[in-house]
C-alpha positions in Angstrom: 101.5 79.0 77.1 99.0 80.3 79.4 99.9 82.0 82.2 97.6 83.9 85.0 100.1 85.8 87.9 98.2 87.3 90.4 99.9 90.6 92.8 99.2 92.9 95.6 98.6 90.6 98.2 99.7 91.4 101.6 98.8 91.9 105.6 96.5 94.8 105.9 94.6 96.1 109.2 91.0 95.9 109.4 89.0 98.6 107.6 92.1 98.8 105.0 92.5 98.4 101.0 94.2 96.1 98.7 93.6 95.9 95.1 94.5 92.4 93.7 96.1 92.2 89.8 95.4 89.1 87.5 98.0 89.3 84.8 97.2 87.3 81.5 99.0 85.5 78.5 98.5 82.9 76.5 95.1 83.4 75.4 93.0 86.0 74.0 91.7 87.5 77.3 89.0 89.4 75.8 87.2 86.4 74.9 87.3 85.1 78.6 84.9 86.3 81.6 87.3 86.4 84.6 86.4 85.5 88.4 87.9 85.6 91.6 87.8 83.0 94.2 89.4 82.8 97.1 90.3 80.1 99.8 90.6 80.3 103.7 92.2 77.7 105.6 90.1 74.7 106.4 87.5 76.1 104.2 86.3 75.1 100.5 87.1 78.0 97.7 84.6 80.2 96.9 83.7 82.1 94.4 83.8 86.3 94.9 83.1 88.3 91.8 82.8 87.6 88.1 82.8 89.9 85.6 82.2 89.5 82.0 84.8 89.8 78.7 83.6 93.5 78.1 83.6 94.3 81.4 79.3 95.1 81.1 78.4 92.7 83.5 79.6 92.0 86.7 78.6 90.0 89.5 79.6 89.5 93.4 79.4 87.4 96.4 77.2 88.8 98.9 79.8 89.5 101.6 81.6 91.6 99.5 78.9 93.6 98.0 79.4 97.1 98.6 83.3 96.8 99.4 84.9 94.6 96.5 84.9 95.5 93.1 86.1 93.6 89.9 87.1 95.3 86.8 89.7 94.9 83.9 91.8 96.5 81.7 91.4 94.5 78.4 94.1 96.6 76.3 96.5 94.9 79.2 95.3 92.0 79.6 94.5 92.4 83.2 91.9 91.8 85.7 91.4 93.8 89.1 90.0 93.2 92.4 89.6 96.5 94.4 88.9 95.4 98.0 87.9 98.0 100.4 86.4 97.6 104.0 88.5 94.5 104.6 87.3 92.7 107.6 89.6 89.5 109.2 87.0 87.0 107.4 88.3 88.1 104.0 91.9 86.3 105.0 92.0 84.0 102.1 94.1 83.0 99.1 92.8 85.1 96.0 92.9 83.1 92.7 92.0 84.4 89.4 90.5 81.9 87.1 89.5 82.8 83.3 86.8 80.7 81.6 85.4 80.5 78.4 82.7 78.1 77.1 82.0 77.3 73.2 79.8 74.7 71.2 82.1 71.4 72.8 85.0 73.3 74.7 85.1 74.2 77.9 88.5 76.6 78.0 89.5 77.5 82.0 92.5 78.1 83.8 93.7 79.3 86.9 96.6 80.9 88.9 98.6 80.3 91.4 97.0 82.4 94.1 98.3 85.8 96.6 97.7 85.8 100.2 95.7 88.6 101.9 95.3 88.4 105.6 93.9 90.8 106.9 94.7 91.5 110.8 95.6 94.4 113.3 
């Protein structure tokens, strides 16, 4: 069964950290590039970083360039979001969302989400 559990949500001030933990099962993660989105109330989800099933290659929404980074840990199964700088507009829901594409298969799931809100 495949399972994604994202932690290390929370309320954090302006300026603060968080790093965000994707937890994975059920698949073999390796294979998978992993994402972040996130969703803000009243607002569509969005995509925020990508990065590939190495780890070489990763890629970010411009708002969070500079502050955010994605990275994983593929001996645990686990994807990271390291969010630095955080700034009230980054209040969202953070889901993690694998994906895989192969000759006739399109393979993605998602969790179920962690709040961040970020206020003083």
């Amino acid at each position: 069964q495949v399972q994604l559990v994202e932690s290390g949500g929370g309320l954090v001030q302006p300026g603060g950290s968080l790093r965000l933990s994707c937890a994975a099962s059920g698949f073999t993660f390796s294979s998978y590039t992993m994402s972040w989105y996130r969703q803000a109330p009243g607002k569509e989800r969005e995509l925020v970083a990508v990065i590939t099933g190495a780890g070489v290659t990763t890629i970010y929404q411009d708002s969070v360039k500079g502050r955010f980074t994605i990275s994983r840990d593929n001996s645990k199964n686990t994807v990271y979001l390291q969010m630095n700088s955080l700034k009230p507009d980054d209040t969202a829901v953070y889901y993690c969302k694998s994906r895989r594409i192969t000759i006739g298969r399109n393979d993605e799931y998602w969790g179920q989400g962690t709040q961040v809100t970020v206020a003083s």
